[in-house]
Residue frames as qw, qx, qy, qz and C-alpha x, y, z in Angstrom:
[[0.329, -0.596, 0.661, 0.315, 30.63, -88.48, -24.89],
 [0.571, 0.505, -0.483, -0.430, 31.35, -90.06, -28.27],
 [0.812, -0.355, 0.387, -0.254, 31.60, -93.13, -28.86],
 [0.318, -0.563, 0.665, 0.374, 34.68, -95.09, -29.97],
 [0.772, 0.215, -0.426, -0.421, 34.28, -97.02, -33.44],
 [0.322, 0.114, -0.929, 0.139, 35.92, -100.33, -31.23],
 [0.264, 0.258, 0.689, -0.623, 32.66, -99.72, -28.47],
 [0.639, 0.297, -0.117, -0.700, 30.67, -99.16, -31.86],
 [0.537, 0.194, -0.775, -0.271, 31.86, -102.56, -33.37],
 [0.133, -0.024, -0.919, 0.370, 31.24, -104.68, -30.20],
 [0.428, 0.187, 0.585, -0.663, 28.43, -103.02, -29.78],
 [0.645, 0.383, -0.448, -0.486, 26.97, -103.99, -33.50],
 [0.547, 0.180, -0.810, -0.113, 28.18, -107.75, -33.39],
 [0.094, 0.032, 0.878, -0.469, 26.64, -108.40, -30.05],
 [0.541, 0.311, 0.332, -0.707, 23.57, -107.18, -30.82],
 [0.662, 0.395, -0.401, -0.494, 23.70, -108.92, -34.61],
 [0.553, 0.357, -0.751, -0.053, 25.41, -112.09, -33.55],
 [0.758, -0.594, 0.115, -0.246, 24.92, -112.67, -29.85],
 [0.527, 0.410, -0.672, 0.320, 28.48, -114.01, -30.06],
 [0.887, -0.069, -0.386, 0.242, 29.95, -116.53, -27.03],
 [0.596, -0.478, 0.168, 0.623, 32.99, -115.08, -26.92],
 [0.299, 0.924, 0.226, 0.079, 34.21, -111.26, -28.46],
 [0.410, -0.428, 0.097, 0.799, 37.56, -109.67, -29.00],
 [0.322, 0.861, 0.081, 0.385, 37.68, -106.40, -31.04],
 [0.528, -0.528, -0.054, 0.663, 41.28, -104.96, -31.21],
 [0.122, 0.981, 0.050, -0.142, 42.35, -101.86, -32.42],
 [0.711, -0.264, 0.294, 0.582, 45.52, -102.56, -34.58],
 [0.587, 0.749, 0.159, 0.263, 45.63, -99.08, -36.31],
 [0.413, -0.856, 0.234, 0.204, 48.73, -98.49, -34.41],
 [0.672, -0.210, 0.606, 0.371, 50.57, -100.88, -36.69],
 [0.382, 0.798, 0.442, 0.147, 49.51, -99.01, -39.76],
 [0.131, 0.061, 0.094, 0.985, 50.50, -95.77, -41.63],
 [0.101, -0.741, -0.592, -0.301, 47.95, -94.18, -40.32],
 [0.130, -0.664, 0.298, -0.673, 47.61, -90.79, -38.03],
 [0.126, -0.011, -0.867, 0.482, 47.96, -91.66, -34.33],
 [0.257, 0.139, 0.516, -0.805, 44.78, -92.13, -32.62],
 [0.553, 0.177, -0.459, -0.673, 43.00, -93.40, -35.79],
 [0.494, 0.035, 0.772, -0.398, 40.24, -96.17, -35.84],
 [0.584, 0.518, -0.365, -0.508, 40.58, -97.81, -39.12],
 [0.708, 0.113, -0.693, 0.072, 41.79, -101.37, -38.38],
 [0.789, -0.280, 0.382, -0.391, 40.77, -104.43, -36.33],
 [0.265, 0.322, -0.908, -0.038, 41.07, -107.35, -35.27],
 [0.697, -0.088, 0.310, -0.640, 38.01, -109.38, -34.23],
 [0.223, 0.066, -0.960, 0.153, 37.46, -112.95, -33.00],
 [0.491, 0.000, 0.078, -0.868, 33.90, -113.61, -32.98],
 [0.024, 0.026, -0.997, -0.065, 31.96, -116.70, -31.70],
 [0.512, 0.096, 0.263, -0.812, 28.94, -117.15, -32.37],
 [0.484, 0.272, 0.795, -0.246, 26.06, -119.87, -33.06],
 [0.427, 0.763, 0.048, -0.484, 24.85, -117.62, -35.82],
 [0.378, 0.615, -0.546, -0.425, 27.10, -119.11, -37.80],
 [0.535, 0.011, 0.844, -0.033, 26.38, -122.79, -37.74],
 [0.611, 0.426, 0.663, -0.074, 26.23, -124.10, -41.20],
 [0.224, 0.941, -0.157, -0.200, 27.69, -120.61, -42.87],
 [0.854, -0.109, -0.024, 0.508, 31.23, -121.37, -44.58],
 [0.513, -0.080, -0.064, 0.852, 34.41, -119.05, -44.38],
 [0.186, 0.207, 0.288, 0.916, 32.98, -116.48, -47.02],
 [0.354, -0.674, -0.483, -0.432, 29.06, -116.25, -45.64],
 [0.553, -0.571, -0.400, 0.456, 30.50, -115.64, -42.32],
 [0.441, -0.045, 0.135, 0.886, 32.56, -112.91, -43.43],
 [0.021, 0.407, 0.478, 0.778, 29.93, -111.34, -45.37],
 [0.434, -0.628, -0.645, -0.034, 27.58, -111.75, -42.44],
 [0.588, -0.577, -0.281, 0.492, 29.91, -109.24, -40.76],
 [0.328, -0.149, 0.158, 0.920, 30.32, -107.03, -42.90],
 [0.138, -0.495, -0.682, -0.521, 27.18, -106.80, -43.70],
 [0.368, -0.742, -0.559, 0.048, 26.72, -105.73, -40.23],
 [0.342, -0.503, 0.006, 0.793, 29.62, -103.18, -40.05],
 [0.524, 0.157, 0.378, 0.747, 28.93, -101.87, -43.28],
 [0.180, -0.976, -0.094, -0.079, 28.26, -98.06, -41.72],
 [0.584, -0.658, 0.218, 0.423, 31.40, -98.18, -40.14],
 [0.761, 0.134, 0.550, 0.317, 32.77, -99.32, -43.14],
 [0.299, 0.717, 0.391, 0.494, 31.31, -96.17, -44.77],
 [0.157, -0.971, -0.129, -0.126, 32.52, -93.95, -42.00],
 [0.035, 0.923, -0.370, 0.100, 35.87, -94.56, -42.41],
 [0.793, -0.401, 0.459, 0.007, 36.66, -98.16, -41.21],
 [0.377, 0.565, -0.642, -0.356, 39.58, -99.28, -43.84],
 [0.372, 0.202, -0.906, 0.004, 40.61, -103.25, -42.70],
 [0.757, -0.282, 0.396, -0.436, 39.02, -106.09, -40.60],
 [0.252, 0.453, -0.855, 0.036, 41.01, -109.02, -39.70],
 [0.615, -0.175, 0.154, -0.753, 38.86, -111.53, -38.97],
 [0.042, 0.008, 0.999, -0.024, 38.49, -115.15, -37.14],
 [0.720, -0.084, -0.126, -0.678, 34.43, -116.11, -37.46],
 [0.093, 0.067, -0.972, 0.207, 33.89, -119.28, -35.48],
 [0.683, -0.444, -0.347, -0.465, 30.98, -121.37, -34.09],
 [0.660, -0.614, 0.134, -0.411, 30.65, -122.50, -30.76],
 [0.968, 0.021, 0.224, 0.108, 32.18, -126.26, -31.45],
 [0.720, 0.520, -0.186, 0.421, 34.81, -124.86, -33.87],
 [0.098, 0.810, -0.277, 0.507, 36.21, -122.53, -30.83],
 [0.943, -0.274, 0.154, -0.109, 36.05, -125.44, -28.46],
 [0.944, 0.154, 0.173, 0.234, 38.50, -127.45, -30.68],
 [0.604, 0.444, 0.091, 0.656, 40.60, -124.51, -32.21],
 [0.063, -0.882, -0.395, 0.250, 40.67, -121.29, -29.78],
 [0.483, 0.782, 0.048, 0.391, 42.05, -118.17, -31.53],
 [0.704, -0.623, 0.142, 0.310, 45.21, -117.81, -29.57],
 [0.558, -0.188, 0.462, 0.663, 47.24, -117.89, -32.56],
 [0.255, 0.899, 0.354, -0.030, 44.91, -115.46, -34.11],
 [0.105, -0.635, 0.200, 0.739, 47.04, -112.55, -35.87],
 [0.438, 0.868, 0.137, -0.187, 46.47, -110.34, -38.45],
 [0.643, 0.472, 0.174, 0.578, 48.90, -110.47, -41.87],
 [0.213, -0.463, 0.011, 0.860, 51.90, -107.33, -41.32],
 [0.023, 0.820, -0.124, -0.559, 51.33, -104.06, -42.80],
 [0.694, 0.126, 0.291, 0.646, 52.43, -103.83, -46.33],
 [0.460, 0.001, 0.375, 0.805, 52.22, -100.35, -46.39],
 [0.387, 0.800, 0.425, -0.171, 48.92, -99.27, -47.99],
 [0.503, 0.855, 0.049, 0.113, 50.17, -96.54, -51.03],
 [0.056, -0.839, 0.540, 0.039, 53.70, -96.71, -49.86],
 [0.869, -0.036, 0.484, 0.094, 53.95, -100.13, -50.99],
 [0.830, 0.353, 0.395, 0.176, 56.02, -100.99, -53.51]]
């Protein structure tokens, strides 16, 4: 059986990040996209691995590890990147991802 690209990402950032605490959603429902498509996320990713990283090295760190997916079709990734301490103090409850504008029907 295939496996989903959201069982592909979780499985990629555990193994690269040993993360805490994982969410990977699947928000390409909110999109123009076809139904059923796996092209946007949302991930909330805690991990130790990033102690000492700021905003942009985190980021990169993760994309660095998706960046197959990335090439097989993945378009967006909304993304919280935390350490252990920072998810303590701040969890990602209010976590959401910026609306839709649209992609090539903007404007």
């Amino acid at each position: 059986m295939a496996t989903s690209r959201q069982e592909t990402i979780q499985t990629v950032l555990s193994s690269g990040l040993e993360p805490v605490h994982l969410d990977v959603e699947n928000e390409s429902r909110m999109h123009s996209v076809a139904p059923g498509s796996e092209t946007h996320f949302k991930v909330l990713v805690v991990s130790a691995a990033f102690q000492g990283m700021n905003a942009v090295q985190r980021h990169r760190r993760v994309n660095e590890l998706l960046r197959e997916e990335f090439t097989r079709g993945l378009h967006a990734l909304s993304l919280r990147a935390l350490t252990p301490d920072e998810w303590a103090q701040q969890p990602g409850a209010n976590f959401r991802s910026p609306p839709c504008l649209g992609g090539s029907k903007a404007g």
